[in-house]
C-alpha positions in Angstrom: -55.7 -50.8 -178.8 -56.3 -50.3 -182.8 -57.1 -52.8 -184.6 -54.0 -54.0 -186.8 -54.8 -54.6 -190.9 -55.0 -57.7 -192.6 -51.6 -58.1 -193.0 -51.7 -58.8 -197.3 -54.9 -58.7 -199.2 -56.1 -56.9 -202.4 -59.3 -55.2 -203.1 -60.8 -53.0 -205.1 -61.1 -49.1 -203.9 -64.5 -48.2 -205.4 -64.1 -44.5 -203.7 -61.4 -43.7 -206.6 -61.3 -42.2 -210.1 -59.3 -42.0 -213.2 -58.5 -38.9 -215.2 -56.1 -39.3 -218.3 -54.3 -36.1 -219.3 -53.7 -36.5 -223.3 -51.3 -34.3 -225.9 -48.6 -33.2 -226.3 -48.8 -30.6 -223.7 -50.0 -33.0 -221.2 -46.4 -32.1 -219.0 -46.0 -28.7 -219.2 -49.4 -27.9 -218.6 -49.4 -29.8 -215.1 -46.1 -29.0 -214.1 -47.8 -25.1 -213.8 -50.7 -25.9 -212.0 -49.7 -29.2 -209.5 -47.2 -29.2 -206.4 -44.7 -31.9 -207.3 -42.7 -32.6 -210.9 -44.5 -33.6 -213.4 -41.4 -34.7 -215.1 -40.6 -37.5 -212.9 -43.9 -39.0 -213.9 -43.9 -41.9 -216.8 -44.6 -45.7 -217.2 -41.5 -46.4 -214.3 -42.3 -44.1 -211.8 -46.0 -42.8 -210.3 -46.1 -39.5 -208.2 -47.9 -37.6 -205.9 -49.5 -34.3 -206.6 -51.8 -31.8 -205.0 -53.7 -28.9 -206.9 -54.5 -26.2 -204.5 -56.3 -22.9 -204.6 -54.4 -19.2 -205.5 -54.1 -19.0 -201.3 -52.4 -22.2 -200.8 -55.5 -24.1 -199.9 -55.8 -28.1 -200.3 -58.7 -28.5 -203.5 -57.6 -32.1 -204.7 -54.7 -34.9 -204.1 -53.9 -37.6 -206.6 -51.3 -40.0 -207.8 -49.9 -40.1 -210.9 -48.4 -42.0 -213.0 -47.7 -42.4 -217.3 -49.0 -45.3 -219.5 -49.9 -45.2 -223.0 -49.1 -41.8 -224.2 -50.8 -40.6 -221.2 -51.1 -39.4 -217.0 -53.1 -40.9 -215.4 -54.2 -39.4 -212.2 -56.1 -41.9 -209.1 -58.0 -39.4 -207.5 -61.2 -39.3 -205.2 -64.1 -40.9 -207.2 -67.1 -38.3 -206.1 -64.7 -35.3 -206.7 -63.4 -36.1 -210.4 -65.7 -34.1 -212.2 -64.3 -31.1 -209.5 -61.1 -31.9 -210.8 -61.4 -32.1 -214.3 -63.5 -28.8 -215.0 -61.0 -27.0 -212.4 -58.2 -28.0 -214.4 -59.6 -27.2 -217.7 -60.0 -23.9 -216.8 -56.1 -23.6 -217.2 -56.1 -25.5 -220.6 -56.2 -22.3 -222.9 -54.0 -23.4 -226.0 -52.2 -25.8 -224.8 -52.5 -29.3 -227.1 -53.9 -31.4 -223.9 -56.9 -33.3 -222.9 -58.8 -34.5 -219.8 -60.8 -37.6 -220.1 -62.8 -39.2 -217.2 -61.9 -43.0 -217.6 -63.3 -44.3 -214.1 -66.0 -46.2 -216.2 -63.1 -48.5 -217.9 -60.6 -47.8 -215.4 -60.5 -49.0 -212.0 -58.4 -48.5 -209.0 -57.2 -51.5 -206.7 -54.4 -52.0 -204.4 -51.8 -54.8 -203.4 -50.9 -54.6 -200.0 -48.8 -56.7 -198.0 -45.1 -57.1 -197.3 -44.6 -59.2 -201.0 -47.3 -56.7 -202.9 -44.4 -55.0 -205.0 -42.9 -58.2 -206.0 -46.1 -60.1 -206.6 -46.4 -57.0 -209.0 -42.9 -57.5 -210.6 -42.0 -54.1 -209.0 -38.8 -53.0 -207.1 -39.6 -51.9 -203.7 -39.0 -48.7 -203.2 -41.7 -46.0 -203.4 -42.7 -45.3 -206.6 -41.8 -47.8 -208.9 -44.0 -48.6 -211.4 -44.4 -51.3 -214.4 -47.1 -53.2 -216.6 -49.9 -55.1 -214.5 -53.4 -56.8 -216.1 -53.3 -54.7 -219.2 -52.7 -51.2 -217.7 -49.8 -50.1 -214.9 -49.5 -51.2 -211.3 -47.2 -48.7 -209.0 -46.0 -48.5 -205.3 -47.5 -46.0 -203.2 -44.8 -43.0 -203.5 -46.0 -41.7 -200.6 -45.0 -44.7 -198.9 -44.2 -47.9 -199.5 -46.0 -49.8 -196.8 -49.8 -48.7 -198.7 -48.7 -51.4 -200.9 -48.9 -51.2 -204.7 -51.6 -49.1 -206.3 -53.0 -50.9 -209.5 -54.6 -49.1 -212.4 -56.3 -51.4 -215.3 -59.1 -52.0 -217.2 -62.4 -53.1 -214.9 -63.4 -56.2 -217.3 -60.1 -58.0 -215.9 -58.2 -56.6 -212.8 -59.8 -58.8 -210.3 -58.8 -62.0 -212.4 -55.0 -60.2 -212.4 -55.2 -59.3 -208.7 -56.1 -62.9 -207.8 -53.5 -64.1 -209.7 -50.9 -62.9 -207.5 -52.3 -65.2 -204.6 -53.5 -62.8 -202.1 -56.6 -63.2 -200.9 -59.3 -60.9 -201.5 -60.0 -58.1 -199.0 -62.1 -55.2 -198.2 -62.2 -51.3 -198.9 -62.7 -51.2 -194.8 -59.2 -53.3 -195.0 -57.3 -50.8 -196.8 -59.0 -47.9 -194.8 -57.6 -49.3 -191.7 -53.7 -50.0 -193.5 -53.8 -46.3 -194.6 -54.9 -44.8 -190.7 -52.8 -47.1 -189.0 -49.8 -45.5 -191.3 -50.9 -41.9 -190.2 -51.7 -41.2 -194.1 -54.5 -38.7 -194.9 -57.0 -39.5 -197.8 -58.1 -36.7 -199.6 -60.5 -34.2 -198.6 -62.3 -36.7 -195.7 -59.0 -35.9 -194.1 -58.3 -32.6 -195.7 -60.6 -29.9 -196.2 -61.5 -28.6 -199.9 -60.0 -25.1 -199.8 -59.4 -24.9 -195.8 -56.1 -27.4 -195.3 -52.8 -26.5 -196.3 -50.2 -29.0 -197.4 -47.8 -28.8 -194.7 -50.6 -28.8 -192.1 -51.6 -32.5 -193.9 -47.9 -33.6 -194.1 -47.6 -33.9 -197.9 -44.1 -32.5 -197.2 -43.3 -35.8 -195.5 -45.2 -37.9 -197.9 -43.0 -37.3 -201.1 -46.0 -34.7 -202.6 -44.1 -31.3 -202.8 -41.0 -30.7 -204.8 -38.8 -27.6 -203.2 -37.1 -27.3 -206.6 -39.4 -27.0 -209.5 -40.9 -24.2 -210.8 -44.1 -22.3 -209.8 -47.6 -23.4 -209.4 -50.9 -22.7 -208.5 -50.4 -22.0 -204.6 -46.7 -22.5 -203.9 -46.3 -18.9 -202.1 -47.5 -19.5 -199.2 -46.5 -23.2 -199.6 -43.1 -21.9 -199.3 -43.5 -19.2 -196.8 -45.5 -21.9 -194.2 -41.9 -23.6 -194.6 -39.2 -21.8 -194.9 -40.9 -18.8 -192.5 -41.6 -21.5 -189.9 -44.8 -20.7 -189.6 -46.4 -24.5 -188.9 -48.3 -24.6 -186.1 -50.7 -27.4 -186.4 -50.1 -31.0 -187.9 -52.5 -33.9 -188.9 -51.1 -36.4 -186.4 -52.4 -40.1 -185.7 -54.4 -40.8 -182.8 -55.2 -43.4 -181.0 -58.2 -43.8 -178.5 -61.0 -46.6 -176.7 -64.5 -47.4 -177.7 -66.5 -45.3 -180.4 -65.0 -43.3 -182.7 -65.2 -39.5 -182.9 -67.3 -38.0 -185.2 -65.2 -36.3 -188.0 -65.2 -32.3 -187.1 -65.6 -32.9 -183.6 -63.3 -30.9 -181.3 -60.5 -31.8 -179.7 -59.1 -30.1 -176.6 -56.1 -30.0 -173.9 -56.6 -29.8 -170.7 -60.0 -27.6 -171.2 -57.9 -25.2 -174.3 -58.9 -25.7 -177.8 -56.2 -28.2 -179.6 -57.7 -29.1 -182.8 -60.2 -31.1 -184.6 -61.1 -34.7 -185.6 -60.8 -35.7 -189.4 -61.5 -39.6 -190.0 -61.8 -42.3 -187.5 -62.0 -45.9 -186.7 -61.4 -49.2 -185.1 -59.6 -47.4 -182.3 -57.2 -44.9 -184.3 -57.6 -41.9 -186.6 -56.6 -39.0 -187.5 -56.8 -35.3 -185.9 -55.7 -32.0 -187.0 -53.8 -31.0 -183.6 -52.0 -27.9 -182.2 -48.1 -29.2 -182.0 -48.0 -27.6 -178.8 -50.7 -29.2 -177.4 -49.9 -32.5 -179.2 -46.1 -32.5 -178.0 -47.3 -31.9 -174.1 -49.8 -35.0 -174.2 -46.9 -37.0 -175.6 -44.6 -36.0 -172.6 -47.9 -36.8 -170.4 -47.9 -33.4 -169.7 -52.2 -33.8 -170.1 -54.8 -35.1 -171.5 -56.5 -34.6 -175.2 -59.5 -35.5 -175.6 -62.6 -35.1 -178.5 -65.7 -35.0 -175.9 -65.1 -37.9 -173.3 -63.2 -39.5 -175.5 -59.0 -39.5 -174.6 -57.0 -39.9 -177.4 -53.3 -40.3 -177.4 -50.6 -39.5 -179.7 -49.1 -42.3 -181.8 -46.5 -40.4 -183.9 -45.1 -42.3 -186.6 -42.0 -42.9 -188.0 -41.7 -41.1 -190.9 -43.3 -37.9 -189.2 -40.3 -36.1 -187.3 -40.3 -34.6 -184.4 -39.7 -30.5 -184.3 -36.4 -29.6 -183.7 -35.4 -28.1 -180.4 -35.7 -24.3 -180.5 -32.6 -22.5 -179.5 -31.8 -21.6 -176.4 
């Protein structure tokens, strides 16, 4: 069986990055180019946002949230620079700025069932407030990642073990995010090859049906409202070593999808929902190589609806 997280702990997520988005533009000039509303982001409530390609293809995920006159977006650490010349591109005149602060800011998280009151935070996803000199949030994709903390490097770990949780490990909160199902970034989504649907970001609060265009949103909206999903990232479980990310996964001998990331007896894989659905009515086995996995859906992923007739 996995291996179940430590069940509260904080640590430091060294594999993230901070962006600030200055001016007064700083709104309207994401709200074109990012898949959720940037409007519902400010210093009480953090978001989450992809940027995607003209076709609809995954380039970068992030949260964000507002403090100090500005958005701040957590995003992959090794990709920033990716992200802030790509968004540039779209500045033209509009009175903004994009400033790498990963060097003064760091990224931690909270996790554990008293994480969003340690924090002085209501629970529900997205809530956000003051923490250690810069803004601590809960996960708006979901609440049980725990509370996302963005402050200045020379004192978050003093504020973090203030709260009395005991120090973890970036491994720690690896395992919390796979044995929620939840995807992170392009290890588990392709750079121009996943879409969002595909990666659940419907489910997980980062697309908003009603705003306005942006970058990518046509075929969003056709893959949804067309019905035209026909593979999910869904949570799997298996026995001894874990799959290599990429590796193939099949059904009964037929092609069924691939491996993303992996470990400690779960991860995740980019499945056919045919396929997937048979193995969970033991209808056959999935496998990457000799290794069976087996479906552990979770519960804030639904299940298709019946088709008629």
């Amino acid at each position: 069986m996995p291996t179940g997280p430590k069940p509260t702990f904080w640590t430091l997520l060294p594999a993230r990055g901070v962006l600030a988005v200055t001016g007064d533009d700083r709104r309207s000039f994401l709200q074109g180019l990012v898949s959720n509303d940037v409007e519902r982001a400010g210093a009480d409530r953090a978001v989450y946002a992809a940027f995607l390609t003209a076709q609809g293809r995954f380039l970068h995920d992030f949260l964000m949230v507002g403090h100090d006159e500005m958005l701040l977006l957590d995003c992959e650490a090794d990709r920033r620079d990716d992200l802030r010349q790509r968004l540039s591109r779209y500045r033209l005149r509009a009175k903004v700025a994009i400033e790498d602060r990963t060097e003064a800011l760091a990224v931690a998280v909270l996790a554990g069932p008293e994480a969003a009151s340690l924090a002085g935070l209501g629970a529900e996803p997205g809530a956000a407030g003051p923490f250690g000199g810069g803004v601590a949030f809960v996960d708006p994709r979901l609440a049980g990642l725990g509370v996302r903390v963005i402050a200045p490097r020379d004192g978050i770990e003093a504020a973090l073990a203030a709260t009395g949780l005991a120090a973890g490990t970036a491994d720690d909160w690896d395992r919390l995010r796979l044995s929620l199902a939840v995807p992170d970034g392009s290890r588990d989504m392709p750079a121009e090859k996943a879409l969002l649907l595909e990666s659940n970001l419907d489910e997980l609060h980062g697309i908003d049906w009603r705003k306005g265009c942006y970058i990518g949103q046509e075929l969003t909206a056709r893959t949804k409202y067309r019905g035209l999903l026909k593979r999910r990232l869904m949570p799997v479980a298996f026995d001894g070593p874990a799959p290599e990310a990429g590796a193939a996964v099949s059904f009964e001998g037929k092609n069924a999808g691939e491996m993303r990331t992996a470990r400690d007896g779960m991860g995740l894989a980019l499945l056919r929902l045919d396929h997937a659905e048979a193995a969970e009515r033991g209808e056959g086995v999935l496998a990457a190589g000799d290794t069976a996995l087996r479906v552990l859906r979770p519960d804030w992923l639904p299940r298709p609806e019946p088709k008629a007739g």
